[in-house]
C-alpha positions as CSV (number, residue, x, y, z in Angstrom):
1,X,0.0,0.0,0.0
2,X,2.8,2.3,1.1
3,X,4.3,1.7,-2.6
4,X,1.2,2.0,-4.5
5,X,1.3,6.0,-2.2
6,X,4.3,7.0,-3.2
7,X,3.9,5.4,-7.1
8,X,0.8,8.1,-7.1
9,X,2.8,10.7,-5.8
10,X,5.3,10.1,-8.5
11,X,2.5,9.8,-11.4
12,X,1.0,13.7,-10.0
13,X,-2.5,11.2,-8.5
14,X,-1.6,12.9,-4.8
15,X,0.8,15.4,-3.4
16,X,3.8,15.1,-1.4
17,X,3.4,13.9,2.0
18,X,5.2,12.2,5.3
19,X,6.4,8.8,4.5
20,X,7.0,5.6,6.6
21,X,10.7,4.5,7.4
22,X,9.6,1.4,6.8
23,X,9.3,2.2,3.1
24,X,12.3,4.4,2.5
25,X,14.3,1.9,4.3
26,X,13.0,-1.2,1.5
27,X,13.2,0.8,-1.9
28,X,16.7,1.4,-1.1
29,X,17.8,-2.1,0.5
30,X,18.6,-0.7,4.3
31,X,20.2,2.0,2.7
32,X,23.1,0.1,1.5
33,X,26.4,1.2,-0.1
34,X,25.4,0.2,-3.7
35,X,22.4,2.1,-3.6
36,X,24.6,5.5,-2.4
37,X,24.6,8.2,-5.4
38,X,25.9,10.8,-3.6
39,X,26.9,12.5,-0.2
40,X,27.1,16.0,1.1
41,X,28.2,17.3,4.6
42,X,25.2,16.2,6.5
43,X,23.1,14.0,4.1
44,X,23.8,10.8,2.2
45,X,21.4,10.3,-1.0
46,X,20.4,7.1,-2.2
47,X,18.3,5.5,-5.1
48,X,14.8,4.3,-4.2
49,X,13.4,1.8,-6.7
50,X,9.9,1.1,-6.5
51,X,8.1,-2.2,-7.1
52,X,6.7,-0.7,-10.9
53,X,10.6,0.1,-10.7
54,X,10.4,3.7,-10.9
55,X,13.6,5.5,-9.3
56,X,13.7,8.0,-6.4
57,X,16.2,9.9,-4.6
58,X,16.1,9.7,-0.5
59,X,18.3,11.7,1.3
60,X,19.1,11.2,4.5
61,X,20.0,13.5,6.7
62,X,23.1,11.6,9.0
63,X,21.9,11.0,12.8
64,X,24.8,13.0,14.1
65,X,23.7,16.3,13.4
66,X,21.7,18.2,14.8
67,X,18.8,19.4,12.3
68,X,16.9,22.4,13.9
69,X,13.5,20.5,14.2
70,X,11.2,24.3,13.9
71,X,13.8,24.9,10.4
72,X,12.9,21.2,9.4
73,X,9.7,21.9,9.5
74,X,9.6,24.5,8.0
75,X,11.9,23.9,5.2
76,X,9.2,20.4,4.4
77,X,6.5,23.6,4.0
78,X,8.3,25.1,1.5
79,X,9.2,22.6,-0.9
80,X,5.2,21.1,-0.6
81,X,4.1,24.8,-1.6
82,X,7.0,24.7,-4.8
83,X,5.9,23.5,-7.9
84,X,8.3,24.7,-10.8
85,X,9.5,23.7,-14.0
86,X,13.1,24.7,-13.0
87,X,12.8,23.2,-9.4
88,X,13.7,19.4,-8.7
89,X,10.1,18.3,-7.7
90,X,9.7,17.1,-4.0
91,X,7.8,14.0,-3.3
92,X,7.8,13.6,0.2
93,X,9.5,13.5,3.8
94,X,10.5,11.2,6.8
95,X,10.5,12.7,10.9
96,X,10.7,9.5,12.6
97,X,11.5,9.4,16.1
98,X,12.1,5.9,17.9
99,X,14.0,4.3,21.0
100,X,16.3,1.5,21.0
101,X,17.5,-0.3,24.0
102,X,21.2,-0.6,25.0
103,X,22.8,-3.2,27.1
104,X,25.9,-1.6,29.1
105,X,28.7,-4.3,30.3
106,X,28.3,-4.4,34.0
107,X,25.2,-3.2,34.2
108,X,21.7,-4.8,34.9
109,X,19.2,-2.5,33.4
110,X,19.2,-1.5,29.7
111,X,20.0,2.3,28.5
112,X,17.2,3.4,26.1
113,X,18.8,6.0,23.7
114,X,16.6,7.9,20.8
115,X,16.9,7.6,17.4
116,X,16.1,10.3,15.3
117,X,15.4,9.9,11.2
118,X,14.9,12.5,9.1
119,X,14.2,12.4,5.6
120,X,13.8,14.2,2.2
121,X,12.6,12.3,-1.3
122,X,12.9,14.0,-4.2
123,X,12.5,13.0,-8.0
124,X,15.5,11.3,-9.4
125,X,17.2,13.5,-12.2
126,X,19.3,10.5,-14.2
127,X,21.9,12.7,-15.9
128,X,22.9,13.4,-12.3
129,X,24.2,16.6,-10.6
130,X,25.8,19.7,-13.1
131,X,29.0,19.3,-10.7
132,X,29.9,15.8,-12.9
133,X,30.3,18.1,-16.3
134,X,31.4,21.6,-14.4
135,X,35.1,21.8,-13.8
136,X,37.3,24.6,-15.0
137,X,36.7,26.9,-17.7
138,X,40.0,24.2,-19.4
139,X,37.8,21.6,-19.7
140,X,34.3,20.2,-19.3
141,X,31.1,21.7,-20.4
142,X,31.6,24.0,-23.6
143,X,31.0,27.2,-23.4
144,X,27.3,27.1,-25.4
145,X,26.1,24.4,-23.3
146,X,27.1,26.4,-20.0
147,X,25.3,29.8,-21.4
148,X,21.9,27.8,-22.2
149,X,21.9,26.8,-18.6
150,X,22.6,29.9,-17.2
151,X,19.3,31.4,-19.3
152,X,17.2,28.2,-18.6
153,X,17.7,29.3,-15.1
154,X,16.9,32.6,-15.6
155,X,14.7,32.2,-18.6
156,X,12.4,28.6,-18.2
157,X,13.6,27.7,-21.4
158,X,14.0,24.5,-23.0
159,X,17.8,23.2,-20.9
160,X,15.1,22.7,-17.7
161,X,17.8,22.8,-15.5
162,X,17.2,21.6,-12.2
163,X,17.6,23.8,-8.3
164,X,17.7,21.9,-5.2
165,X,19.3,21.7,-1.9
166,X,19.6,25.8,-0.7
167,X,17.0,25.5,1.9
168,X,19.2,22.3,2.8
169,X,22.2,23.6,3.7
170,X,20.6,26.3,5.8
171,X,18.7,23.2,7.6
172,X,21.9,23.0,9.0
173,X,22.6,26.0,10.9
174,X,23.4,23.7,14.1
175,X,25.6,21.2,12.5
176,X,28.5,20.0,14.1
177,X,30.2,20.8,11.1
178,X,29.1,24.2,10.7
179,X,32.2,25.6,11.5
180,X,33.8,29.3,9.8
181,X,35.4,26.9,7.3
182,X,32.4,24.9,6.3
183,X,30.3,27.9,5.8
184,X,33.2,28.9,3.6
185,X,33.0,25.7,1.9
186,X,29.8,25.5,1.4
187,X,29.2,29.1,0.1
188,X,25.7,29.1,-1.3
189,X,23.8,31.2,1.6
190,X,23.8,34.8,2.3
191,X,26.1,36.6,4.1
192,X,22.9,38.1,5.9
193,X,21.5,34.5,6.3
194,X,24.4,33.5,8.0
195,X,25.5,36.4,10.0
196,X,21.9,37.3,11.3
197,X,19.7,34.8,9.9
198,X,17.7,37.0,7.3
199,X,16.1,36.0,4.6
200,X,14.8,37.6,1.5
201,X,14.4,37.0,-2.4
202,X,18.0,38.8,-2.7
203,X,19.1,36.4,-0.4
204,X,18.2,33.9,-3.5
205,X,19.6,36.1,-6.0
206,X,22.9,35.7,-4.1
207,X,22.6,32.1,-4.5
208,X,21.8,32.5,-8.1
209,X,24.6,34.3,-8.7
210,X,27.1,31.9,-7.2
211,X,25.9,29.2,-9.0
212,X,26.5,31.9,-12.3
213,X,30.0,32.1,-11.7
214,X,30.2,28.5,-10.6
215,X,28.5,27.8,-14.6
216,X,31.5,30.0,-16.0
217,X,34.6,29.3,-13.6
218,X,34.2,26.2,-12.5
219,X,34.5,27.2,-8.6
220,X,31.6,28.5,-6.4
221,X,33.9,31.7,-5.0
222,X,34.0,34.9,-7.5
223,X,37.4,34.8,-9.3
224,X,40.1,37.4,-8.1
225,X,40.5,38.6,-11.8
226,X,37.4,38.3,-14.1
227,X,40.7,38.8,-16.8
228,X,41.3,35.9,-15.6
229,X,38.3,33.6,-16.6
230,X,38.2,35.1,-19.6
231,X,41.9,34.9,-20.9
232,X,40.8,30.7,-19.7
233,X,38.1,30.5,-22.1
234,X,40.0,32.5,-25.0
235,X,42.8,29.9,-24.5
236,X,40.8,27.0,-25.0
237,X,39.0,28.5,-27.9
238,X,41.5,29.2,-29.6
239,X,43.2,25.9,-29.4
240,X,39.6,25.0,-30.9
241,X,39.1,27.4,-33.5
242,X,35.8,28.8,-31.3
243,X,36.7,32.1,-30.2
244,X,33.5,34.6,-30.5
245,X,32.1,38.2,-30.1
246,X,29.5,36.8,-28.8
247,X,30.9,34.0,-26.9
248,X,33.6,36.5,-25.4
249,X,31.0,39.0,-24.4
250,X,28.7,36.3,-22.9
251,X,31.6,35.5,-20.8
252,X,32.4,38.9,-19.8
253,X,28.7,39.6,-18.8
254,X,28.0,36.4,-16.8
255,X,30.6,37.0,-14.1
256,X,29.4,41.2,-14.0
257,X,26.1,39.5,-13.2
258,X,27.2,36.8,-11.1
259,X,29.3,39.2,-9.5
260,X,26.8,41.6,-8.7
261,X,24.4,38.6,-7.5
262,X,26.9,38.6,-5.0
263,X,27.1,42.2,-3.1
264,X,26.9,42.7,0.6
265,X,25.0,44.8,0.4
266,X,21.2,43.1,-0.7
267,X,19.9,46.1,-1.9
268,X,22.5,46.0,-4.8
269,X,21.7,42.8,-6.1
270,X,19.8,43.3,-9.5
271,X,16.5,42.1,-9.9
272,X,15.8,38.6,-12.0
273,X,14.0,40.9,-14.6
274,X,17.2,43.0,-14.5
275,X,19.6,39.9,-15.0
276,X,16.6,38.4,-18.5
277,X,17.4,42.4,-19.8
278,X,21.2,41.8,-19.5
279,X,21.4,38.8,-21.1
280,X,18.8,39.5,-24.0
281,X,20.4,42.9,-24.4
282,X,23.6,40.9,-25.3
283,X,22.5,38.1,-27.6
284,X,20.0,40.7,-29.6
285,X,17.9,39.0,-32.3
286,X,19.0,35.4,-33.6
287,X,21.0,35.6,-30.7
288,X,23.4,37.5,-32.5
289,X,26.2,40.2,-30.7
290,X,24.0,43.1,-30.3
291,X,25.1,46.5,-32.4
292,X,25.8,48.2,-28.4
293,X,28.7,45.4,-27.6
294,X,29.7,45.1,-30.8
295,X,32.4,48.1,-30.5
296,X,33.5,47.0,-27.1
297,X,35.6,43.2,-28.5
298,X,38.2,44.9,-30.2
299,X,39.1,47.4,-27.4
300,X,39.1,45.1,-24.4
301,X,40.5,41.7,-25.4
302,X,43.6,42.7,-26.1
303,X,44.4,44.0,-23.2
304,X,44.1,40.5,-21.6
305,X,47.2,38.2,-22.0
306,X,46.3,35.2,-23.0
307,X,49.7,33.1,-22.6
308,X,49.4,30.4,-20.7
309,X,51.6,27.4,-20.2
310,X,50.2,24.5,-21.7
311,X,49.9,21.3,-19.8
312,X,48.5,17.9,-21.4
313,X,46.5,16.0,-20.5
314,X,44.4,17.8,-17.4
315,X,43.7,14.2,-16.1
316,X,46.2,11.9,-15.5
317,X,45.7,8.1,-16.1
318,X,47.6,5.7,-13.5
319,X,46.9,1.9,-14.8
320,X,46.3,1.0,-10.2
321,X,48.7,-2.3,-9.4
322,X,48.8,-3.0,-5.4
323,X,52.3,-2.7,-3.7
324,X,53.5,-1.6,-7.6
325,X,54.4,2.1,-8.5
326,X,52.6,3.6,-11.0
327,X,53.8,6.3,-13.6
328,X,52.2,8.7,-15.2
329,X,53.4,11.7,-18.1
330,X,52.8,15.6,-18.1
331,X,53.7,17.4,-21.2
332,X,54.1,21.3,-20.4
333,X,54.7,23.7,-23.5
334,X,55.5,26.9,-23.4
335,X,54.4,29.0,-26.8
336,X,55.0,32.5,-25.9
337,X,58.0,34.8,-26.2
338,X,58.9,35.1,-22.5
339,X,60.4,33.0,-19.5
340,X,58.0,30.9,-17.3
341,X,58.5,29.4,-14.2
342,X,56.1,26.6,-12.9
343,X,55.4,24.4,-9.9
344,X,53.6,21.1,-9.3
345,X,52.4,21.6,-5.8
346,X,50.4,18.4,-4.4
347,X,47.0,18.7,-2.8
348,X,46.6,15.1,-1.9
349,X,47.0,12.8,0.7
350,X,48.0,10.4,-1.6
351,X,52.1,10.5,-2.1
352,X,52.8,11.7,-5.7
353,X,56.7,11.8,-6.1
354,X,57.0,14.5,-9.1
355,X,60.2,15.2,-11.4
356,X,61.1,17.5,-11.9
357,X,58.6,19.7,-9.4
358,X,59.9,23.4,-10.1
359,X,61.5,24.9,-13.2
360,X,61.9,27.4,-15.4
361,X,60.7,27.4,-18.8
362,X,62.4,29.5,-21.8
363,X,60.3,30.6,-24.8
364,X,59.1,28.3,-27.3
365,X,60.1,25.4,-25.5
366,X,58.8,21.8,-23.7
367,X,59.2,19.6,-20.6
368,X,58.2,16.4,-19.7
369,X,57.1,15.8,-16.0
370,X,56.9,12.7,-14.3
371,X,54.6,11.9,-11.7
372,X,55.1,8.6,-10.0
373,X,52.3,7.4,-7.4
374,X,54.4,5.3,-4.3
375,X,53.3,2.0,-3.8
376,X,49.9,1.8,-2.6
377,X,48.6,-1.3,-0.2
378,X,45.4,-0.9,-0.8
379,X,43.2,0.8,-3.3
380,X,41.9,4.6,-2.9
381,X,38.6,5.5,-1.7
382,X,37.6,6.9,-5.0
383,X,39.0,5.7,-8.6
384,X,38.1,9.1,-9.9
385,X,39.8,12.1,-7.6
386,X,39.6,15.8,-9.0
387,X,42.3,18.6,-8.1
388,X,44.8,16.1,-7.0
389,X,47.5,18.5,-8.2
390,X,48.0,22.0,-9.0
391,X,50.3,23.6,-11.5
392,X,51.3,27.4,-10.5
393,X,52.8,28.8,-13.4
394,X,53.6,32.7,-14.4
395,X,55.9,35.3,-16.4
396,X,59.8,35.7,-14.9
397,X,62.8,37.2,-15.9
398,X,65.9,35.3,-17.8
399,X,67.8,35.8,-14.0
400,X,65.4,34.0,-11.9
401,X,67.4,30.8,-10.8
402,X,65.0,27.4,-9.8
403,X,66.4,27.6,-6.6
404,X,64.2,30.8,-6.2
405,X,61.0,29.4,-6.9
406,X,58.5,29.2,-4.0
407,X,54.4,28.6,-3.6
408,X,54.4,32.0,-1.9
409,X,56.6,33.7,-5.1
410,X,52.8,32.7,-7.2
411,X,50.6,33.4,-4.2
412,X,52.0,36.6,-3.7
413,X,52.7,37.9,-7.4
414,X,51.5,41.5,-7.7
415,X,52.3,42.2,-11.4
416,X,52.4,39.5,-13.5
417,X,49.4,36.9,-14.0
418,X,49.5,33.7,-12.2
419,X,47.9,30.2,-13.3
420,X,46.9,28.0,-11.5
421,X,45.4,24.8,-12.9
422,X,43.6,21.5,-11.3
423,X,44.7,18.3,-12.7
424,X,42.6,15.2,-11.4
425,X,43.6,11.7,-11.6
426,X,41.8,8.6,-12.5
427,X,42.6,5.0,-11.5
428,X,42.6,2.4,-14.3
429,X,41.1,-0.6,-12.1
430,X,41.5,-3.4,-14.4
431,X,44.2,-5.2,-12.6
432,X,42.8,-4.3,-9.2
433,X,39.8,-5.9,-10.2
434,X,41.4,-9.0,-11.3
435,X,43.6,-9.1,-8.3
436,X,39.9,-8.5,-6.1
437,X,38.9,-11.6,-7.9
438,X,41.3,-13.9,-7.4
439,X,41.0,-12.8,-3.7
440,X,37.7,-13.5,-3.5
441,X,38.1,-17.5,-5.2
442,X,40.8,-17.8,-2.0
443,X,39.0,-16.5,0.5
444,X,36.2,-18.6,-1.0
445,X,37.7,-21.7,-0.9
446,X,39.1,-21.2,2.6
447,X,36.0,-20.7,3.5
448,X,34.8,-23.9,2.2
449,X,37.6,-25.4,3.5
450,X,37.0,-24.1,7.1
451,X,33.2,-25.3,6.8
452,X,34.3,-28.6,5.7
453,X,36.9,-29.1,8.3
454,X,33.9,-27.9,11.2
455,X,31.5,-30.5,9.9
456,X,33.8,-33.2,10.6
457,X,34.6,-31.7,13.7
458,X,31.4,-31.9,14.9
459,X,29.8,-34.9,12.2
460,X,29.9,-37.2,15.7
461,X,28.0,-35.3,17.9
462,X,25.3,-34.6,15.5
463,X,25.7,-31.2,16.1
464,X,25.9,-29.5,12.1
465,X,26.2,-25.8,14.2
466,X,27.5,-23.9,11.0
């Protein structure tokens, strides 16, 4: 009965509503690993499959945190009152409160402790979160594809991109975890949310605006040089023959709007109606430069250098051997007419041995770095790891020595422009899965062995306790 609810829900038959445990907890098997999809800093989402073998997505908010129960609640009133196009449509909720009794060594009576679940279902978006396809402004999404997004968002047109999870994150206001540094990291609310706890539709266009710049750059915090995310995007347009008017000025107007999103000061955040004018006012008919931007290309992009170093490939491939080291090639090219220096810094807690680390580059020139991962006993958490490494690189003169070359000399460069570039690694598991399989034949025919060996153990008492 509790499926054939939830199946209406799904179909539009009834609205959201509360939901048993007891059902969240079958459609995704006890909430096993191999139904886990994703995981934030106080939720774990999982795939629910129904009996008609529809798919939902539970998340559960982890027991250790302390969810303000009157902002639960009502957070759960909100999304039952949203109903959107744009909006990742909310199908129900779980607030179940039970006791459990534990037995203390030593001690007669039992300790009853509460266990608190709290639940949020949502509709299950297969293509999966934009975060997969987002990285830098190197690599991932094209350009195009980003800029539809940003004006589906803005627009309701035809991408349908999806929102969801702002009114989470303030849920969490309590949170162990809510530390200075978390709020940093997570980076989505309102200064005025967080500072005082006010809330407003600025308050949203903040929000908005992160994820704008987030669409361009890649990272949720504003870049320190919008020169910067644009000379990015010219560089890998013109390795592709793409480079734009209209592309360039798209660019160039995102992050002023993203930007803006983003004031202190709420009363300075534009308008949504504001933001449609912007972007229209750019594209003009056919979506087409309009005749006011068209003067403004050839005065402002040259005055962005757009030398970079150029490193290949932006993901490194290690084929992953246990107990083996594994090697992997970086090609750095430097096509400009001046010196640079560069520096493979590590990020991980994995140790990458690289060679050579630091150097100095001369003009129209190559190097090959290798990065060698130490023998590893067992196989990382995650076969797939992003910004394992980061390469600083910038503009020196001929009589800079490597000796000289230091993380602060890039963190601290006032005049010339710095790089700084995210390579992630991938794990080819092959092997690792062939050596997981001949584990498992062992351990399976110990097992087998052991069982054997217990039966004739106990094959004269009768006793088959296996």
């Amino acid at each position: 009965m509790d499926h054939e609810v939830l199946e209406h829900i799904i179909d539009g038959r009834q609205r959201p509503k509360d939901l048993p445990f007891s059902l969240l907890k079958d459609i995704t098997e006890n909430f096993s690993d191999d139904r886990e999809i994703g995981h934030g800093g106080f939720a774990t989402v999982y795939l629910g499959v129904l009996q008609n073998g529809k798919t939902i997505a539970v998340k559960r908010i982890r027991s250790n945190h302390s969810i303000n129960e009157t902002l639960f609640r009502r957070e759960v009133d909100t999304l039952l009152n949203i109903e959107h196009e744009n909006v990742v449509r909310f199908l129900g909720f779980c607030a179940s409160t039970n006791q459990i009794a534990i037995r203390i060594q030593g001690l007669k009576e039992h300790i009853y402790a509460e266990v608190r679940e709290r639940l949020l279902c949502f509709e299950y978006i297969s293509n999966g979160s934009l975060r997969k396809y987002i990285t830098d402004e190197l690599r991932g999404l094209e350009w195009n594809t980003r800029y539809q997004i940003i004006r589906g968002i803005c627009e309701d047109n035809d991408m349908m991109p999806k929102i969801t999870d702002f009114g989470l994150s303030r849920l969490d206001e309590k949170s162990q975890t809510m530390s200075e540094e978390r709020l940093g990291t997570l980076g989505y609310c309102a200064p005025e949310y967080l500072r005082q706890g006010k809330m407003s539709f600025k308050s949203d266009m903040y929000s908005l605006g992160v994820i704008i710049i987030e669409l361009v750059t890649g990272q949720n915090a504003p870049p320190n040089k919008n020169d910067n995310a644009l000379r990015r995007w010219r560089n890998r347009w013109k390795k592709t023959g793409k480079e734009t008017q209209l592309a360039y000025q798209q660019v160039a107007k995102c992050l002023e709007i993203g930007l803006l999103c983003q004031e202190i000061d709420p009363s300075k955040r534009p308008y949504i109606w504001q933001m449609i004018h912007d972007v229209r006012e750019i594209d003009g008919p056919n979506e087409k430069i309009s005749n006011a931007y068209e003067h403004t290309f050839e005065q402002i992009s040259p005055c962005i250098e757009d030398g970079m170093l150029g490193i290949e490939p932006l993901e490194l491939h290690f084929p992953f051997a246990l107990n083996k080291q594994m090697s992997c090639a970086l090609s750095l090219t430097n096509e400009t007419d001046s010196y640079i220096a560069f520096n493979v810094e590590n990020t991980s807690p994995l140790s990458y041995c690289t060679q050579p680390q630091k150097g100095i580059m001369p003009p129209q020139s190559k190097c090959n770095v290798d990065i060698t991962l130490q023998l590893q006993g067992k196989a990382p958490g995650y076969m797939h790891r992003a910004n394992e490494l980061i390469v600083w690189s910038t503009k020196v003169n001929d009589c800079l020595i490597v000796e000289d070359i230091t993380t602060n000399m890039f963190i601290n460069e006032a005049v010339n422009v710095v790089d700084e570039v995210n390579l992630d690694v991938c794990f080819d598991a092959s092997e690792l899965q062939e050596a997981s399989k001949k584990s498992s034949e062992v351990s399976y025919l110990r097992i087998l062995t052991c069982k054997a060996v217990s039966i004739q153990l106990v094959s004269n008492a009768n006793d088959l306790l296996l």
